[in-house]
N, CA, C and O atoms as a CHARMM CRD file, in Angstrom:
* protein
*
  376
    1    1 UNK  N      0.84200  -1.18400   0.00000 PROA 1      0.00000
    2    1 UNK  CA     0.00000   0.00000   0.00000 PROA 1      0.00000
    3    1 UNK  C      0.88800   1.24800   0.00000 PROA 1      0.00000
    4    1 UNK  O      1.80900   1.39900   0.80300 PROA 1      0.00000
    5    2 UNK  N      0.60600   2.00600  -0.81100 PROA 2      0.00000
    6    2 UNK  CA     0.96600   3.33000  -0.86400 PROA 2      0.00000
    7    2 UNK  C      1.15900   4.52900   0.42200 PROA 2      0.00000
    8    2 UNK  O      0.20100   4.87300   1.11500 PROA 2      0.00000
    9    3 UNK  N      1.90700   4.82800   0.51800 PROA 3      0.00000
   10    3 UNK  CA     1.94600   5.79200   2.19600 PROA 3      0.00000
   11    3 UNK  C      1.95300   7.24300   1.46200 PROA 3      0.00000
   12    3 UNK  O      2.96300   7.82700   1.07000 PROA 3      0.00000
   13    4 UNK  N      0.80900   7.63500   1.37500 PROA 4      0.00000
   14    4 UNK  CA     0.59600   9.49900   0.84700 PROA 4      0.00000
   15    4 UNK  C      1.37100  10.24100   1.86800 PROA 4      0.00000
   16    4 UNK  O      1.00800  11.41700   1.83200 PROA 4      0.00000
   17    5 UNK  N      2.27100  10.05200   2.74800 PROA 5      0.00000
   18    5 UNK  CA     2.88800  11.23800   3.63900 PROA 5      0.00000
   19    5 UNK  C      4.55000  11.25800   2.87700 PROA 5      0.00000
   20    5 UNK  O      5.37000  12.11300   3.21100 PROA 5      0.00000
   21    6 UNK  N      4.83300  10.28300   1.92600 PROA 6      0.00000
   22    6 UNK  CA     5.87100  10.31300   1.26600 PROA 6      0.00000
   23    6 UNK  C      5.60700  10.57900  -0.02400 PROA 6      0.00000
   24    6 UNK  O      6.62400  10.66800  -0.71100 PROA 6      0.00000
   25    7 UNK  N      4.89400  10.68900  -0.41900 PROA 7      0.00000
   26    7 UNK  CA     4.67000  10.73100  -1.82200 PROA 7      0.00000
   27    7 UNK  C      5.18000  12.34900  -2.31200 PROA 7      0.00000
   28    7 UNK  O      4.57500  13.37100  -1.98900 PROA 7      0.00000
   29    8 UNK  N      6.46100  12.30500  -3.18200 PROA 8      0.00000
   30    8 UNK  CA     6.81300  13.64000  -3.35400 PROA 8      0.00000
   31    8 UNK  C      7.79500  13.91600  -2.27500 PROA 8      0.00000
   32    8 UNK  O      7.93400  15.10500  -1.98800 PROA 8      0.00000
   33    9 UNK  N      8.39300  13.17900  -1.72300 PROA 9      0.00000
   34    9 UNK  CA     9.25700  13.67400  -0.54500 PROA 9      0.00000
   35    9 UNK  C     10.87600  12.44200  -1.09400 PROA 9      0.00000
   36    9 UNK  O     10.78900  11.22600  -1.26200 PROA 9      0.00000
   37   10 UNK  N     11.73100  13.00900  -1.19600 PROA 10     0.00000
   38   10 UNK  CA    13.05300  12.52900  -1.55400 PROA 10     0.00000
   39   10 UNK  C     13.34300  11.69900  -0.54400 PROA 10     0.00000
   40   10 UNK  O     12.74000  11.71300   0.52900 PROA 10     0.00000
   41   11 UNK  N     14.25600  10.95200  -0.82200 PROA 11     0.00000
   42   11 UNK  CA    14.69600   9.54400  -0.87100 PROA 11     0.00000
   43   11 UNK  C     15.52500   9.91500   0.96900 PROA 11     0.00000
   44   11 UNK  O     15.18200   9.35300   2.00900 PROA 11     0.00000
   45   12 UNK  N     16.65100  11.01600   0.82900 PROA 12     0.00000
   46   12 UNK  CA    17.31400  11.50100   2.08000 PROA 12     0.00000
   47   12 UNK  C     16.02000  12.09600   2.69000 PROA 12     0.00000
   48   12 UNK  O     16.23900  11.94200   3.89200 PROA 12     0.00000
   49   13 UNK  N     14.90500  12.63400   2.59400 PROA 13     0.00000
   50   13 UNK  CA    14.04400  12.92800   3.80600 PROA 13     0.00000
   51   13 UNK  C     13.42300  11.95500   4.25500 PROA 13     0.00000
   52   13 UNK  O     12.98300  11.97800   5.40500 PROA 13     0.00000
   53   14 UNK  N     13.25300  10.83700   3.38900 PROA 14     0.00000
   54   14 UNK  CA    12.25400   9.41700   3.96400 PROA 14     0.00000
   55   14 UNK  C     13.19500   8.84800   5.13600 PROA 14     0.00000
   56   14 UNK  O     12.73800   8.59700   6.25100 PROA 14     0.00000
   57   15 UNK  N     14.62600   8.65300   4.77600 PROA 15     0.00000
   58   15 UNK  CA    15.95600   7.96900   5.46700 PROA 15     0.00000
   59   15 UNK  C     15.97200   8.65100   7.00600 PROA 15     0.00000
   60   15 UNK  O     16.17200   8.13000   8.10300 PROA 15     0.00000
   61   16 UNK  N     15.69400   9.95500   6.64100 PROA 16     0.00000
   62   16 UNK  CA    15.68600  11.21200   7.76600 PROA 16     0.00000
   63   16 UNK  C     14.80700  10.87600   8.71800 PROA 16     0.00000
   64   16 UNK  O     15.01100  10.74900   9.92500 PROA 16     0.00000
   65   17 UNK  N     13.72400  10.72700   8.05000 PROA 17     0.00000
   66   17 UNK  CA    12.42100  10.65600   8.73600 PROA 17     0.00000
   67   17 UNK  C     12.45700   9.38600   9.83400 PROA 17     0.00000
   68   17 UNK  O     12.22300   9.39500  11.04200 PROA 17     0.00000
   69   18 UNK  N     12.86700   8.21900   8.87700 PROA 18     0.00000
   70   18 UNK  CA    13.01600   6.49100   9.64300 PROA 18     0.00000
   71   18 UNK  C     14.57100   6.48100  10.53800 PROA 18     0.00000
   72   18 UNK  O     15.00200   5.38700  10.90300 PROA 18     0.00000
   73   19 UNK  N     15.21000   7.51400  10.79400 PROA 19     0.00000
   74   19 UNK  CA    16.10000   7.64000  11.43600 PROA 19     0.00000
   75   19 UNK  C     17.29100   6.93700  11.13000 PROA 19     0.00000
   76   19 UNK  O     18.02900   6.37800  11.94200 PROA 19     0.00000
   77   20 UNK  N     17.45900   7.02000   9.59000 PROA 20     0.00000
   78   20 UNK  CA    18.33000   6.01900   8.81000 PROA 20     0.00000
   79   20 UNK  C     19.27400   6.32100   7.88700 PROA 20     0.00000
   80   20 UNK  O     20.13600   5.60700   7.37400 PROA 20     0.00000
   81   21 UNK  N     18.92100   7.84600   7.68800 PROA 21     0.00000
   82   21 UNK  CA    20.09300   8.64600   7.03000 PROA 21     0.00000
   83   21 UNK  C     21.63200   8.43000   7.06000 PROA 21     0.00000
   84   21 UNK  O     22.27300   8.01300   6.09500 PROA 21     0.00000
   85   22 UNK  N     22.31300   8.85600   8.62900 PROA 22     0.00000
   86   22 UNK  CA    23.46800   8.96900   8.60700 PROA 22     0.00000
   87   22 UNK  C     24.06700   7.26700   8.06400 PROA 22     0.00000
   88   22 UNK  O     25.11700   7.03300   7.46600 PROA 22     0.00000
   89   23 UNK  N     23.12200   6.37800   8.46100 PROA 23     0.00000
   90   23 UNK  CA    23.72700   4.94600   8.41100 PROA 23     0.00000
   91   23 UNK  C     23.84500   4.57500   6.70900 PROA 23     0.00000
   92   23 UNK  O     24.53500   3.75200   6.10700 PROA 23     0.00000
   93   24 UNK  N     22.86700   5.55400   6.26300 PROA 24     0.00000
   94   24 UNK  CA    22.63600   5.20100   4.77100 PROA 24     0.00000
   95   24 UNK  C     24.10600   6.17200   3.66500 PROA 24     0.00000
   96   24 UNK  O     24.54300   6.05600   2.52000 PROA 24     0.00000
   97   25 UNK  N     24.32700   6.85400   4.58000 PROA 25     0.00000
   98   25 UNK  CA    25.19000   7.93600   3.71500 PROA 25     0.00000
   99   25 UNK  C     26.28400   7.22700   4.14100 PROA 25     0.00000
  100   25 UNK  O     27.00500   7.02600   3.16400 PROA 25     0.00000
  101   26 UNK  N     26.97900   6.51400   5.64400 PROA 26     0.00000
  102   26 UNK  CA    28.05900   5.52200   5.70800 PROA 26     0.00000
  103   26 UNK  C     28.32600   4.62600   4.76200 PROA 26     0.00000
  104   26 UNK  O     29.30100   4.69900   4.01500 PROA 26     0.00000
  105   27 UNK  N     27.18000   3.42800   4.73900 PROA 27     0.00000
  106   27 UNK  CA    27.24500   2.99500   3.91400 PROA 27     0.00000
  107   27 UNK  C     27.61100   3.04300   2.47700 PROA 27     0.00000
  108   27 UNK  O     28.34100   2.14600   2.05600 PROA 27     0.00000
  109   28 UNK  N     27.23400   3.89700   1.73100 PROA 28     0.00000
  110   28 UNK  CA    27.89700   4.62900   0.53900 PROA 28     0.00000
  111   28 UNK  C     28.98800   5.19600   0.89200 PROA 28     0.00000
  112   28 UNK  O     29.73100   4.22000   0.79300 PROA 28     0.00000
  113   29 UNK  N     29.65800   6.04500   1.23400 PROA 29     0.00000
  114   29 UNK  CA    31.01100   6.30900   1.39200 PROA 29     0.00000
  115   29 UNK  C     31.67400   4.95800   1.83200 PROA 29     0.00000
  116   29 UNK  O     32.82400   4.84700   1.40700 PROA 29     0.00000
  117   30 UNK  N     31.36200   4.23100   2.35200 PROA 30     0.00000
  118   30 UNK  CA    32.33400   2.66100   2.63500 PROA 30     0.00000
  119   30 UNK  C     32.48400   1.87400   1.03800 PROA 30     0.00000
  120   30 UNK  O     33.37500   1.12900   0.63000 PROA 30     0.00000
  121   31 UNK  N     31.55400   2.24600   0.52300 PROA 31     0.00000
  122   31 UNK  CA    31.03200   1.26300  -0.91000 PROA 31     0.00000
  123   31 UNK  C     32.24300   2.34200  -2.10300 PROA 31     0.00000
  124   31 UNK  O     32.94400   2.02400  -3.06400 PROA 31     0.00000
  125   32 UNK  N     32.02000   3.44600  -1.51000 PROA 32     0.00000
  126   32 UNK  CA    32.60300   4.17200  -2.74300 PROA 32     0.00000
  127   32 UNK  C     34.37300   4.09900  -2.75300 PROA 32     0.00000
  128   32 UNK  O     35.27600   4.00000  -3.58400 PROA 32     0.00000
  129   33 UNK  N     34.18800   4.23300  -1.07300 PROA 33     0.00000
  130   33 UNK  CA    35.86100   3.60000  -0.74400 PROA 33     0.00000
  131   33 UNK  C     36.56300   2.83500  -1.35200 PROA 33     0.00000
  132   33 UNK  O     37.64500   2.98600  -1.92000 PROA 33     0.00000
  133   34 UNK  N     35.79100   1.83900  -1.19400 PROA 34     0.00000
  134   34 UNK  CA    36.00800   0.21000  -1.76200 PROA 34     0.00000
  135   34 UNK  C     35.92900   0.16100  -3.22600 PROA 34     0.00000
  136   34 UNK  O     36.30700  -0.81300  -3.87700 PROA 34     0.00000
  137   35 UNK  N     35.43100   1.22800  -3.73100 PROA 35     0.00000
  138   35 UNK  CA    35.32500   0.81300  -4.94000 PROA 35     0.00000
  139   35 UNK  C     36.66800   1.77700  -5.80400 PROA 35     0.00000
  140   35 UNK  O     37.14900   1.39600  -6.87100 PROA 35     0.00000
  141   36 UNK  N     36.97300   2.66800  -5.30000 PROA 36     0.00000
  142   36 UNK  CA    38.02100   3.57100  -5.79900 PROA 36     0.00000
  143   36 UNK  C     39.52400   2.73400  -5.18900 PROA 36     0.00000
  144   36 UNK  O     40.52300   2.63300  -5.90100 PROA 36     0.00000
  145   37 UNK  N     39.45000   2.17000  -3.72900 PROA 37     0.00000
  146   37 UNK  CA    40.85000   1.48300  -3.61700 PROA 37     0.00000
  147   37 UNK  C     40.77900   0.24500  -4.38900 PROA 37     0.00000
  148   37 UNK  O     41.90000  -0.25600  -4.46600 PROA 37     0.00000
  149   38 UNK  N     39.39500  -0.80400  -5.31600 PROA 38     0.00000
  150   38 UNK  CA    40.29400  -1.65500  -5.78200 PROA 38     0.00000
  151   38 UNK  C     40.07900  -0.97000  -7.67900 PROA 38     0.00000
  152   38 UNK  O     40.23600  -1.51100  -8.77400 PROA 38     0.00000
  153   39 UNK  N     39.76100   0.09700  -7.35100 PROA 39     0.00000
  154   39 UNK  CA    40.02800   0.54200  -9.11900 PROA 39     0.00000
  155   39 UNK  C     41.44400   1.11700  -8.97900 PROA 39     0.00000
  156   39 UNK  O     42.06500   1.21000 -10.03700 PROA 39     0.00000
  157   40 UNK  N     42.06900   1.52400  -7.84600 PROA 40     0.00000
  158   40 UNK  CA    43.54300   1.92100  -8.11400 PROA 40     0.00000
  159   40 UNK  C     44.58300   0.60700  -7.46600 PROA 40     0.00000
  160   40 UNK  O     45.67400   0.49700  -6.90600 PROA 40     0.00000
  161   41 UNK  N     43.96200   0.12400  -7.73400 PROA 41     0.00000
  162   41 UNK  CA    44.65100  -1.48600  -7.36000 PROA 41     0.00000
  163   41 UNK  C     44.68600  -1.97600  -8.19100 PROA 41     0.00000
  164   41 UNK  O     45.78300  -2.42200  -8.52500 PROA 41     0.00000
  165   42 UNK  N     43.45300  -2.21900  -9.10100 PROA 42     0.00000
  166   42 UNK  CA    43.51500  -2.63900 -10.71700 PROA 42     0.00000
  167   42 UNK  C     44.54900  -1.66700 -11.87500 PROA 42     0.00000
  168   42 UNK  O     45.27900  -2.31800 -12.62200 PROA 42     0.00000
  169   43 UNK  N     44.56700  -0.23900 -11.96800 PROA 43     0.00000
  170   43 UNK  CA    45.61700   0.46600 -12.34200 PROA 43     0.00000
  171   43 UNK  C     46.94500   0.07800 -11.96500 PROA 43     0.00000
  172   43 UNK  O     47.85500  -0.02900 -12.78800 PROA 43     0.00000
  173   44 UNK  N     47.05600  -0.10900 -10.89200 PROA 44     0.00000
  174   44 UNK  CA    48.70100  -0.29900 -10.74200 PROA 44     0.00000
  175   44 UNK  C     48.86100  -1.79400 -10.52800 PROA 44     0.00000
  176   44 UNK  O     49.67600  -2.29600  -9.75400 PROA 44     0.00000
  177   45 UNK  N     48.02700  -2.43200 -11.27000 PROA 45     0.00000
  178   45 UNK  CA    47.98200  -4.09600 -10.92700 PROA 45     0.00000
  179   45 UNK  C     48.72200  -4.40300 -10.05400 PROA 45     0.00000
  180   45 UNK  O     49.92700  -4.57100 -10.24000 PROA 45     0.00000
  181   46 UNK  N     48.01000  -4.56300  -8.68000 PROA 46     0.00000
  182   46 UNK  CA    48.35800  -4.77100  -7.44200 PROA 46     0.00000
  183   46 UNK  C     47.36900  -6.25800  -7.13600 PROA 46     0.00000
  184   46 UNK  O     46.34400  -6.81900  -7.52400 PROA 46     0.00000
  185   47 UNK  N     48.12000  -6.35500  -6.48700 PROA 47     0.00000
  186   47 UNK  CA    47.46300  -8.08800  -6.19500 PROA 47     0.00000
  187   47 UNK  C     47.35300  -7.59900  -4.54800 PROA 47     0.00000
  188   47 UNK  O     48.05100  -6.88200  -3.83100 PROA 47     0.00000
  189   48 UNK  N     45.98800  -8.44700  -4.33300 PROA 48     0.00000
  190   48 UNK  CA    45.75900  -8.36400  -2.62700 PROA 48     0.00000
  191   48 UNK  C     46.80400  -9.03600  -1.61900 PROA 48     0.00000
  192   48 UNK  O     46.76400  -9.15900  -0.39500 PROA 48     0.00000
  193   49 UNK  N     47.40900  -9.28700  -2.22500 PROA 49     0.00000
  194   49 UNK  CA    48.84400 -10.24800  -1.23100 PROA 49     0.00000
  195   49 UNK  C     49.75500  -8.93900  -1.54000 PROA 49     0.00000
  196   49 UNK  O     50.49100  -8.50400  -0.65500 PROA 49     0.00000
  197   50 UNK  N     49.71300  -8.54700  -2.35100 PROA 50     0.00000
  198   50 UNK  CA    50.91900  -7.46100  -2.64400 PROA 50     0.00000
  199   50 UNK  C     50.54500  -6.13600  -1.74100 PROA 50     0.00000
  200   50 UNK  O     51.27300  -5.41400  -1.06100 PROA 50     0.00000
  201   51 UNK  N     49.19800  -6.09700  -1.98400 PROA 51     0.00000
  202   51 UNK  CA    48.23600  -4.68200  -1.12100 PROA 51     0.00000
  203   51 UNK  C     48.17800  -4.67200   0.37400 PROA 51     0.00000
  204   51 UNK  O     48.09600  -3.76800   1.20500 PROA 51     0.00000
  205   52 UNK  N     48.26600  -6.33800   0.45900 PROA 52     0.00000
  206   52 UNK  CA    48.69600  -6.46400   1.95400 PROA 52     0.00000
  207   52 UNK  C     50.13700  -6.56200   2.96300 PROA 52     0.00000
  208   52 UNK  O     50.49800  -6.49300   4.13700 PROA 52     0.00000
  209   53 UNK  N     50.61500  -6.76300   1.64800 PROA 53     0.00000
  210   53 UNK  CA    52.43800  -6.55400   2.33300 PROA 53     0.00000
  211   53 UNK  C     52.45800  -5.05000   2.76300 PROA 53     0.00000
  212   53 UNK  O     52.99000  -4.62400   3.78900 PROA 53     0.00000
  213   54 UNK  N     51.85900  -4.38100   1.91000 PROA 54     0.00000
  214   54 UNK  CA    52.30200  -3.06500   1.59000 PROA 54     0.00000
  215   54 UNK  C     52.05000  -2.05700   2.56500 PROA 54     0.00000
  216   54 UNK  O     52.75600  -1.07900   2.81400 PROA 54     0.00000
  217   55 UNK  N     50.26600  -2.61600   3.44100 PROA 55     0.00000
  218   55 UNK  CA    49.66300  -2.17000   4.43100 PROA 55     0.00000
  219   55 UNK  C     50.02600  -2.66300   6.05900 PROA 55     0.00000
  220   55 UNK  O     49.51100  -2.36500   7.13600 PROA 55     0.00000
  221   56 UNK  N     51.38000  -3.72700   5.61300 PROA 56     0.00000
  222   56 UNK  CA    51.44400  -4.42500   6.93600 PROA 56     0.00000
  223   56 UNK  C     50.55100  -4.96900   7.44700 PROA 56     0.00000
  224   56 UNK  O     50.33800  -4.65500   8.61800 PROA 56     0.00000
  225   57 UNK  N     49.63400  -6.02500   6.79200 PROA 57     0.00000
  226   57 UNK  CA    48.23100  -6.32000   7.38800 PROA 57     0.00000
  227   57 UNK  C     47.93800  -8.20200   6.27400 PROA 57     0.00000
  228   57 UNK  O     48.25100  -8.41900   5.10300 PROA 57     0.00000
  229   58 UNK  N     47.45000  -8.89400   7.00500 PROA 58     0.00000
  230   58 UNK  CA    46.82000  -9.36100   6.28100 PROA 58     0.00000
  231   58 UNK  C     45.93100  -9.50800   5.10900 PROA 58     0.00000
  232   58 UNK  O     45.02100  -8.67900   5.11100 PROA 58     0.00000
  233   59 UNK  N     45.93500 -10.70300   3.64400 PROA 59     0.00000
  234   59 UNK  CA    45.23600 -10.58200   2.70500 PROA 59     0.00000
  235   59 UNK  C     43.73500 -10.58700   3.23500 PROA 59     0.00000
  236   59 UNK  O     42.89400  -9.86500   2.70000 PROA 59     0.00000
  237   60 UNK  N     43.46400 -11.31300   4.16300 PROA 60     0.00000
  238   60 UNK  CA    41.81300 -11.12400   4.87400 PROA 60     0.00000
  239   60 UNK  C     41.36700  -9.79400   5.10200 PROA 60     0.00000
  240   60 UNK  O     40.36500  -9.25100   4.63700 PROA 60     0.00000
  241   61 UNK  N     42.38800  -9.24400   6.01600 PROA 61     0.00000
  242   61 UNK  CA    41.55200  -7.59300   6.14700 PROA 61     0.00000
  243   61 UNK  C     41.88400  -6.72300   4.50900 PROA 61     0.00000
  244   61 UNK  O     41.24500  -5.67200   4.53600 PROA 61     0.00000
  245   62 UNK  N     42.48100  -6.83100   3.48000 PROA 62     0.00000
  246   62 UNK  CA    42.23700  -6.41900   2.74600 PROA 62     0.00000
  247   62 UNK  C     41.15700  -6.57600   1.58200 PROA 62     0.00000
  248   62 UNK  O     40.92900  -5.87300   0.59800 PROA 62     0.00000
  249   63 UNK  N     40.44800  -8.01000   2.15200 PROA 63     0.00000
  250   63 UNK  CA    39.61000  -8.58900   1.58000 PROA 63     0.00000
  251   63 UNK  C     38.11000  -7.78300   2.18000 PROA 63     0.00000
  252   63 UNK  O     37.12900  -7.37000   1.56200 PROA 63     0.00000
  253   64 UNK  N     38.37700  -7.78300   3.34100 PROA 64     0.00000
  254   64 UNK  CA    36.85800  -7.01700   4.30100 PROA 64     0.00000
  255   64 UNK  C     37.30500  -5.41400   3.70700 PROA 64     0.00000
  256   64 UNK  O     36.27300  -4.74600   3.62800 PROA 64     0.00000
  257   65 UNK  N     38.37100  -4.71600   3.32800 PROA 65     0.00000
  258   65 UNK  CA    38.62900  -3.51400   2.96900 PROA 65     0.00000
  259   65 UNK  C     37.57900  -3.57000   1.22000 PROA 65     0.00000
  260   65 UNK  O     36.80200  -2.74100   0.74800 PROA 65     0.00000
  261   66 UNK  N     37.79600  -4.20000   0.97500 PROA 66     0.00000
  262   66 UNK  CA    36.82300  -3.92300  -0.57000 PROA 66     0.00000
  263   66 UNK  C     35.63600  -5.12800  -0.46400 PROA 66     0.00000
  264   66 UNK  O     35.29700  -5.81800  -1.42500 PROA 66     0.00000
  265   67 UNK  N     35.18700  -5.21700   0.62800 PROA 67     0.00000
  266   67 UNK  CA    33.61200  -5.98900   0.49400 PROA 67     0.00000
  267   67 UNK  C     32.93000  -4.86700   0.84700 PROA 67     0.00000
  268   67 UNK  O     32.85100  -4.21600   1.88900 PROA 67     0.00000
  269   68 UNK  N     32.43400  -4.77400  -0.27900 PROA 68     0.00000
  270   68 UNK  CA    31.38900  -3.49500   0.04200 PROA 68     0.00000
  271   68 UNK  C     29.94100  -3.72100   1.13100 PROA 68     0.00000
  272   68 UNK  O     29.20500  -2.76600   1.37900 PROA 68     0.00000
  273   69 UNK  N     29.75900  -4.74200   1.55300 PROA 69     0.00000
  274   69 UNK  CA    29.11100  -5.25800   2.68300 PROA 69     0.00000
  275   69 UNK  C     29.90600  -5.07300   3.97500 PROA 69     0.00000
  276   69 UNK  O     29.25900  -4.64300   4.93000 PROA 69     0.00000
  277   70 UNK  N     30.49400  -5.19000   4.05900 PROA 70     0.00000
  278   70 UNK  CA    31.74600  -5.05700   5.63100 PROA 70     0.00000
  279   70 UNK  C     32.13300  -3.36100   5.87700 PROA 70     0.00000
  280   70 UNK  O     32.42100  -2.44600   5.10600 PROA 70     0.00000
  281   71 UNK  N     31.97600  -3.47100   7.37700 PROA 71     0.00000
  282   71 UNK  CA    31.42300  -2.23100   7.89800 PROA 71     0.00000
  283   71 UNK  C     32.67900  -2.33800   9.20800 PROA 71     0.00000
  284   71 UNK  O     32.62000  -1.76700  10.29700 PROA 71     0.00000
  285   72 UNK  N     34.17000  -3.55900   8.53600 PROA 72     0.00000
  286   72 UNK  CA    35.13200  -3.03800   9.61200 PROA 72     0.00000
  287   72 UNK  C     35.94900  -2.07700   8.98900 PROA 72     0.00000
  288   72 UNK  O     37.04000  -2.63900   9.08600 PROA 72     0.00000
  289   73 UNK  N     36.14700  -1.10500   8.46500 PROA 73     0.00000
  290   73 UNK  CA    37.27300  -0.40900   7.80100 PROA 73     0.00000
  291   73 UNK  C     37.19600   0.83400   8.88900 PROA 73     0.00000
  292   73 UNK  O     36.20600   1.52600   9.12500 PROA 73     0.00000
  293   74 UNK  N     38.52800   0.93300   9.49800 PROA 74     0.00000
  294   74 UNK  CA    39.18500   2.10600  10.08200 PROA 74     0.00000
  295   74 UNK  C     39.83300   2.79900   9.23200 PROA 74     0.00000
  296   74 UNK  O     40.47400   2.51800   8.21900 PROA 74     0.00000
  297   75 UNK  N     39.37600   4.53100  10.22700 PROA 75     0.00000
  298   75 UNK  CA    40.29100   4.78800   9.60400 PROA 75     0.00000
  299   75 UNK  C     41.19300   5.15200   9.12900 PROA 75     0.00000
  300   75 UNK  O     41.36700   5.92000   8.18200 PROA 75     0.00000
  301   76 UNK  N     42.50600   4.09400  10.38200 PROA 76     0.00000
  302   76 UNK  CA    43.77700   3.82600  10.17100 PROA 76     0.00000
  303   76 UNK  C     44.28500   2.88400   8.70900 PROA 76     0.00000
  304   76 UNK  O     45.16000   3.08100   7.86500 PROA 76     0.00000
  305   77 UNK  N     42.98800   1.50700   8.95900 PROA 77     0.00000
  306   77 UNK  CA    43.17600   1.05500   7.56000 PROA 77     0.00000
  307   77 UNK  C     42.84300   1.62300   6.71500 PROA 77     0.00000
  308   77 UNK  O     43.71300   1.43600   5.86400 PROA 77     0.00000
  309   78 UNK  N     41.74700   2.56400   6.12200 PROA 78     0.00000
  310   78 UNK  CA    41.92100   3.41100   4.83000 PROA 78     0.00000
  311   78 UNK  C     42.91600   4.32500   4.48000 PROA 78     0.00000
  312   78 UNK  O     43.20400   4.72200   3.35100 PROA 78     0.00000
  313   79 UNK  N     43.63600   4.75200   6.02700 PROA 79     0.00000
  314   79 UNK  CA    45.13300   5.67700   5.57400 PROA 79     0.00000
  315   79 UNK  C     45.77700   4.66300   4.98100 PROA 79     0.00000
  316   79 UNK  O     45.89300   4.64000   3.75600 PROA 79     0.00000
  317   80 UNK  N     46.44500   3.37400   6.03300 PROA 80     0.00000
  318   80 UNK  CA    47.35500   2.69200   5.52700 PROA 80     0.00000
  319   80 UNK  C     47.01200   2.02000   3.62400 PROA 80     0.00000
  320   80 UNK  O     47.70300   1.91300   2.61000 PROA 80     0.00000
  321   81 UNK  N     45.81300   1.77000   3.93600 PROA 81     0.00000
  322   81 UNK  CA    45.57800   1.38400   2.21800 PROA 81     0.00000
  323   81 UNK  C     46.14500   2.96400   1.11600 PROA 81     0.00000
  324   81 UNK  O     47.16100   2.93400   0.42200 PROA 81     0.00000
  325   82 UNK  N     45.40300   3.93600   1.19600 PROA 82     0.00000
  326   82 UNK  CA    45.75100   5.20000   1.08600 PROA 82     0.00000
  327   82 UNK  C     47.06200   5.40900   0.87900 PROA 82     0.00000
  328   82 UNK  O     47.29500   5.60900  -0.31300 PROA 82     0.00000
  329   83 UNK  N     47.98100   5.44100   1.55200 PROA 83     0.00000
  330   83 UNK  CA    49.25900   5.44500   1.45700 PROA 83     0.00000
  331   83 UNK  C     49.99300   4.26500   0.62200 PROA 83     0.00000
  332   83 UNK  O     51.11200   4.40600   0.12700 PROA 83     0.00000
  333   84 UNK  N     49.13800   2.96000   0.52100 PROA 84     0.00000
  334   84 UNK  CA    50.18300   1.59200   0.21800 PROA 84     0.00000
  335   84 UNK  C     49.69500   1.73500  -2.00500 PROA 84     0.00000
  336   84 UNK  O     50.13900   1.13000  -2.98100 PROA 84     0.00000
  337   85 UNK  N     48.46400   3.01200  -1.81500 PROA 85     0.00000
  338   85 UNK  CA    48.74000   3.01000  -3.22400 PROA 85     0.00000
  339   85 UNK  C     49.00500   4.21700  -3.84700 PROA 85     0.00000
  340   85 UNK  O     48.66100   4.52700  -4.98700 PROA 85     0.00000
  341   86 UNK  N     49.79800   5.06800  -2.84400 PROA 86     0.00000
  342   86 UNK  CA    50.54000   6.73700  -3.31000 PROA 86     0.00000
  343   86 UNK  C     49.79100   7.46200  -3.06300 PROA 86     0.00000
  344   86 UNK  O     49.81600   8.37200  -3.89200 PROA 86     0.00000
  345   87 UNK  N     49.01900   7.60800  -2.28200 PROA 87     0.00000
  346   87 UNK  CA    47.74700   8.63700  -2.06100 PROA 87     0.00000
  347   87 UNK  C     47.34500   8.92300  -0.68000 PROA 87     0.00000
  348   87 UNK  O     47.97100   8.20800   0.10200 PROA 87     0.00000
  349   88 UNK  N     46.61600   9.62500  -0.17300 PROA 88     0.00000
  350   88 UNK  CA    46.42300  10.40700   1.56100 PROA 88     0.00000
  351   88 UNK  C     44.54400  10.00400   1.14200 PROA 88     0.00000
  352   88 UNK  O     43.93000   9.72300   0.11300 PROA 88     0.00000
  353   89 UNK  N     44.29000  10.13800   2.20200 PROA 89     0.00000
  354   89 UNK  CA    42.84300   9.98400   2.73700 PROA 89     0.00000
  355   89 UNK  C     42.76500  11.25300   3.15500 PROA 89     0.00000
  356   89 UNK  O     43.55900  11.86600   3.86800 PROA 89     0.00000
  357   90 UNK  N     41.59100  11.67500   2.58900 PROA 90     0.00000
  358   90 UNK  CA    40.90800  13.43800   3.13600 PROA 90     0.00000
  359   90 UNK  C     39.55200  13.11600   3.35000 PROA 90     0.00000
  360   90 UNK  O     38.65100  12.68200   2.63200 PROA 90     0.00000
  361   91 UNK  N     39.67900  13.52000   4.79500 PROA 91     0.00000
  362   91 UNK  CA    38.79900  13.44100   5.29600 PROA 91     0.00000
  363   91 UNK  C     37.68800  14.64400   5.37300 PROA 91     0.00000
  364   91 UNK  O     38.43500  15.61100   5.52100 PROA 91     0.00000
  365   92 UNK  N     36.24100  15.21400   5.36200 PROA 92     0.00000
  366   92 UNK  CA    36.06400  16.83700   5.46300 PROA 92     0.00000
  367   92 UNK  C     34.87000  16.20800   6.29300 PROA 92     0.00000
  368   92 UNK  O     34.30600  15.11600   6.21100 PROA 92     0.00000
  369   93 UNK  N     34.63100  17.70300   7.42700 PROA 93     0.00000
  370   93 UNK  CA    32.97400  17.53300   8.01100 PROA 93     0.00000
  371   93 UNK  C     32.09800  18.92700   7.06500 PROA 93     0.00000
  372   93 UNK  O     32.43700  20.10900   7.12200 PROA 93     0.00000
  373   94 UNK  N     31.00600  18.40200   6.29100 PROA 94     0.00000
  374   94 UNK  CA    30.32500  19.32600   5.56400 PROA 94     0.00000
  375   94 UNK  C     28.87800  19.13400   6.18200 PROA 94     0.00000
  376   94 UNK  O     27.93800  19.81500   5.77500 PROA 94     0.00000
């Protein structure tokens, strides 16, 4: 059934409303993470054994680092990934 108190109301005010926003906007920035460290992993054909020497860390946590479902990424591990492929993590509060 149709709920007329949303109808015409955007996607971030419904999230807002169900108190689900901030978790929903995490989520995407974790996904987008993941998806930009293994596209510059694929550029510099880096292998996850290689990505993990590099981070001082195990191939497993580099494995939970690009499951875009997994919600352990610090972030110490996004510096250290960050750094293990020539690049800084910027962080901003907007």
């Amino acid at each position: 059934m149709l709920n007329e108190k949303h109808l015409g109301s955007s996607l971030d005010d419904f999230l807002e409303e169900e108190g689900r926003l901030a978790e929903a906007e995490a989520v995407a920035v974790k996904r987008v993470l993941a998806y930009q460290i293994a596209k510059l992993m694929e550029e510099q054909q880096l292998s996850k054994a290689e990505m993990a020497r590099r981070m001082s860390t195990s191939r497993a946590a580099v494995d939970r680092l690009l499951d875009f479902d997994s919600e352990s990424a610090t972030l110490a591990t996004l510096e250290k990934a960050a750094a293990a492929l020539g690049r800084r993590l910027q962080i901003a509060l907007v």
